[in-house]
C-alpha positions, 0 to 999 in steps of 0.5 A: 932369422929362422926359427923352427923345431923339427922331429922326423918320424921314425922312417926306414925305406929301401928304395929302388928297382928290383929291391922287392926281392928283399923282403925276406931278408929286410923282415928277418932283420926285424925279426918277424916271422909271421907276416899277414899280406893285406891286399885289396880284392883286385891286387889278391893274385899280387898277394899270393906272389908276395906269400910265395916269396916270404915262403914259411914266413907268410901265415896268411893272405888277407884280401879284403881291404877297401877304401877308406877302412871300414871299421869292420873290415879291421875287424875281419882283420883283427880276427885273421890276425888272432886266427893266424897267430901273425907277427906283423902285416905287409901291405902292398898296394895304396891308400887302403892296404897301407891305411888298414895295416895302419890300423891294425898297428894302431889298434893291435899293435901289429907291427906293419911294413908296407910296399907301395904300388900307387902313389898315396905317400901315406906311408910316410905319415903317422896319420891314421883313418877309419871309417864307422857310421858314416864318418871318417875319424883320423889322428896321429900316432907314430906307432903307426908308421911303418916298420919297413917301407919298400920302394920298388918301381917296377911294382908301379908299371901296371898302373893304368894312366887314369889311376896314376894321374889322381894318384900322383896328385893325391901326393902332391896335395900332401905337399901342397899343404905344407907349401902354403901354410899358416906357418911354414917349416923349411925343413917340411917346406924342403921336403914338400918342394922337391916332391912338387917338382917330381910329381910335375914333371913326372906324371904327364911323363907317366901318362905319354909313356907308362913303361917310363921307368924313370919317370914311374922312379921319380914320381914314386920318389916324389910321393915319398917326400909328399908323405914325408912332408905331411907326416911332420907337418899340418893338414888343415882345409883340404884334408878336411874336406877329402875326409868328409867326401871320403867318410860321408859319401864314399868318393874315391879317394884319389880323385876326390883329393885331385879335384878338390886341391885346386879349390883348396889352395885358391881358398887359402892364396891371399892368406898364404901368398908366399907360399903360394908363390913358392909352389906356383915357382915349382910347378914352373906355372905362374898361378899355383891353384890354376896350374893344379887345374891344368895338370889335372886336365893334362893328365886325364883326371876328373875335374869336377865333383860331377864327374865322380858321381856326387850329387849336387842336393848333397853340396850343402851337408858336405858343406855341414859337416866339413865345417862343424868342427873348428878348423885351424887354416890360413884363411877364415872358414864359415859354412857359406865360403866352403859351400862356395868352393863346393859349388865350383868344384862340383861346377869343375869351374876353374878355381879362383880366389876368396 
């Protein structure tokens, strides 16, 4: 007999081609007539065309958003923000704009609506990260959940291959996760299924075909729902271990997410057998952990911990830190086990079980 209790977050989405020219009129509805554009650096000329399209309503352009939200970077922000007078920001861009305006809101209680150019799927998590001191410090709060979230695939073409590939499988991680928990909820399982399905077979599409429209839909789709599923559902082992290698050591994010996961779900398989069955079934591959690998590989994404520059001296303190904490996971975590997965994630070695 089932036995669950849901609460979905407070979501409003507009999604489809083209719907990016709604903006103006979506913030008038909401009432916001001060908006603050937050963008990174590379993304800054893309900021000035959203200023340009909200006209009188934009205060300001605030390009200094990077990885992993520095503390002072918020801080920056947070002065633009009293400088400007700004009623709510719009992020545009991934992980880092929408994770700074998640900040903001949280700290200012700066309403945001963010508009997704990658595929992080953080937009639809009440989960909030910044970065001080060397560590990553995150929590819930669904003050922080978007206002408004645009979906335009079209914002989504210039994605380079390389960055879509890590992209799409940082979402697909959120999904994961909440396939082969502890507890599953069928509602966040639903979710997290279906996310897993279009992101498989939507990116190697992507990485055939950039100009893919359709695909670039799904997969935009699909990251949707992965954020979706983690947004009402758990982290536990990976997400734990993405924060340490983000928050100590300043990895990319997305690809830091992409070599880990694989490790991650073989750590947690016999804990988690059914549900690792159910994600494996999705991905139509018969094992769940080795098919991440492979469709890691088949979309031109790095493997191994090596390849994105971390140093193999460091193995054991981010085996330290990821541990020094108690985790709630499926599977019993000590220091020697996660240094274990560490190794053969720095090996680029194909995962196995524990």
């Amino acid at each position: 007999m089932l036995s669950f209790d849901y609460q979905a977050l407070p979501w409003n989405i507009v999604f489809g081609v083209g719907s990016l020219q709604r903006l103006p009129e979506e913030l008038a509805k909401l009432g916001y007539r001060r908006a603050m554009v937050l963008t990174t650096p590379r993304r800054g000329e893309q900021g000035q065309k959203i200023v340009e399209l909200l006209a009188e309503h934009a205060v300001s352009l605030f390009d200094r958003a990077v990885m992993h939200v520095p503390v002072a970077t918020v801080e920056q922000a947070i002065a633009e923000m009293d400088r400007t007078g700004a009623d709510c920001s719009v992020s545009l861009g991934g992980g880092s704009t929408t994770g700074l305006g998640k900040a903001l809101a949280l700290k200012k209680q700066l309403p945001n609506i963010v508009i997704p150019t990658t595929y992080a799927g953080s937009e639809m998590t009440n989960i909030w990260g910044m970065t001080e001191h060397g560590r990553k410090l995150t929590g819930r709060d669904n003050a922080v959940v978007p206002k408004l979230t645009i979906y335009d695939p079209e914002l989504t073409l210039g994605l380079p291959p390389r960055i879509a590939g890590p992209s799409g499988l940082n979402a697909m991680a959120q999904a994961a996760v909440n396939v082969t928990a502890a507890k599953i909820n069928p509602m966040v399982s639903m979710m997290a299924l279906e996310a897993v399905r279009l992101l498989s077979r939507s990116l190697p599409k992507i990485i055939n075909n950039p100009q893919d429209l359709e695909a670039r839909s799904e997969a935009l789709f699909g990251a949707s729902l992965a954020g979706a599923s983690l947004g009402t559902g758990v982290t536990s082992l990976h997400h734990r271990l993405c924060h340490t290698f983000g928050g100590s050591f300043n990895t990319p994010h997305a690809e830091t997410h992409t070599i880990l996961l694989p490790h991650s779900i073989a750590y947690n398989a016999l804990a988690t057998s059914e549900g690792t069955r159910q994600l494996a079934s999705a991905m139509g591959v018969k094992d769940a952990a080795v098919g991440l690998f492979e469709l890691a590989k088949a979309v031109g994404a790095p493997t191994s911990l090596k390849e994105i520059g971390f140093r193999e001296e460091d193995l054991d303190r981010a085996a330290a830190i990821a541990t020094e904490k108690p985790l709630n996971n499926p599977e019993p975590v000590t220091e020697a086990s996660i240094r274990r997965l560490l190794e053969d994630a720095y090996m680029g070695f194909e995962p196995s079980s524990f």
